[in-house]
C-alpha positions in Angstrom: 12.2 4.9 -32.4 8.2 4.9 -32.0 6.8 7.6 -33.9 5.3 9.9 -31.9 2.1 12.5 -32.6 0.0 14.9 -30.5 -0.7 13.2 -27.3 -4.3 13.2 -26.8 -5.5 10.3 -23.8 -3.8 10.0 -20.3 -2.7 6.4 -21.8 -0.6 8.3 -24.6 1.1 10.5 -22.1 1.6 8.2 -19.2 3.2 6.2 -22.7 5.4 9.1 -23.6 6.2 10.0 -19.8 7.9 6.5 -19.7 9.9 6.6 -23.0 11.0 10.3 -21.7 12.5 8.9 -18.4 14.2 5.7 -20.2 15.8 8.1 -22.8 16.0 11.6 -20.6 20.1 11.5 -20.7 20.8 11.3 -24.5 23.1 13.9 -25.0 23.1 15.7 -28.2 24.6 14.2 -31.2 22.9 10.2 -29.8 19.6 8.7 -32.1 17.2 9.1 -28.9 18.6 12.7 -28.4 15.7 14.1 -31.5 13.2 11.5 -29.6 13.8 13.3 -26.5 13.6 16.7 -27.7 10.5 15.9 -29.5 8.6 14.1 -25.9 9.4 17.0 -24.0 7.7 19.2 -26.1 4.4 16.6 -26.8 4.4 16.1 -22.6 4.6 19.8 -22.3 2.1 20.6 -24.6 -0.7 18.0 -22.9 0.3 19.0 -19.5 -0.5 22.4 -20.5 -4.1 21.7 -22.1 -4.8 19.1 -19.4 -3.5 20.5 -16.3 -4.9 23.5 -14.6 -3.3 24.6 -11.5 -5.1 25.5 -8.4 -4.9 29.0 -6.7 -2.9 28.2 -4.4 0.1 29.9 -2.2 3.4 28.7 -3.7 4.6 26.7 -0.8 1.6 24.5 -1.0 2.1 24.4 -4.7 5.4 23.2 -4.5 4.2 20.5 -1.7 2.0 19.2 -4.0 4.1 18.9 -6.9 6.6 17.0 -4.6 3.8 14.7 -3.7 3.1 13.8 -7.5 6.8 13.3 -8.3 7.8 11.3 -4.9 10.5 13.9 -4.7 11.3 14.5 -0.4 12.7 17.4 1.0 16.0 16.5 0.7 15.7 15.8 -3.8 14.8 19.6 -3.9 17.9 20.2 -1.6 19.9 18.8 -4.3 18.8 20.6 -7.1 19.2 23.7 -4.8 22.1 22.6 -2.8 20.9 24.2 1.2 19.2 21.8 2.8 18.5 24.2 5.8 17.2 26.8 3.3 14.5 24.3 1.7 13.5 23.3 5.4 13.3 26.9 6.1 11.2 27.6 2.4 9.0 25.1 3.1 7.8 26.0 6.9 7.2 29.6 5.4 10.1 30.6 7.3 12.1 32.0 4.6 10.6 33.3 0.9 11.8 31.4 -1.9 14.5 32.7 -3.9 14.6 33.6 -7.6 17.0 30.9 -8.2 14.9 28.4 -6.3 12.0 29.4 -8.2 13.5 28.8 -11.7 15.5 25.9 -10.3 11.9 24.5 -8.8 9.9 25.7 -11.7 11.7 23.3 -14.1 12.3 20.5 -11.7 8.7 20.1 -10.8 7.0 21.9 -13.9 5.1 24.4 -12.5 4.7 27.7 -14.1 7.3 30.4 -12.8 4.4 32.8 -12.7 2.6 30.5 -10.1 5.8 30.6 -7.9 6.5 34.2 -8.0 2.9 35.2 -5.9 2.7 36.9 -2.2 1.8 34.5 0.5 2.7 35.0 4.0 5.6 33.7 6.2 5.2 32.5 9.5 
């Protein structure tokens, strides 16, 4: 187990990122389960110092968060389960849900409060 402290460089956290995603299924009760508990905490905590999130409409917030994770249409249609529905969300045909935004909140770590703002549908 490395021993880990405040991360304070974009080396440390792209360092702790990658130790999170080899160790990200430890269930509780495994060695790395503490480790992971502990990373998600230090990655939170950087991302929350270092990254300021533009004004921008949810939809296009959610776009770009997809963009940084590689995640397609179809990844946040798993999370969510309605494929048509995301399509629909995400051509500003439909608003997003409650559920979507907690689901899409924590999938792509964005702030509920930056979900939950007015923009217009088409």
């Amino acid at each position: 187990m490395n021993s880990w402290y405040n991360i304070e460089t974009e080396k440390e956290y792209k360092e702790a990122y990658k130790r999170y995603e080899e160790i990200k299924t430890a269930q509780k009760g495994a060695v790395e389960f503490r480790e992971k508990m502990l990373l998600i905490y230090l990655i939170s905590e950087y991302e929350n110092r270092q990254i300021t999130l533009p004004e921008l409409d949810p939809i296009e917030l959610i776009k770009i968060r997809m963009e940084d994770f590689g995640y397609k249409p179809a990844d946040l249609a798993k999370e969510y389960g309605d494929k048509g529905t995301i399509s629909k969300v995400l051509n500003y045909k439909q608003p997003l849900s409650l559920s979507m935004i907690r689901k899409f909140s924590k999938m792509l770590r964005i702030p509920s409060d930056a979900l939950i703002k007015e923009y217009k549908l088409q």
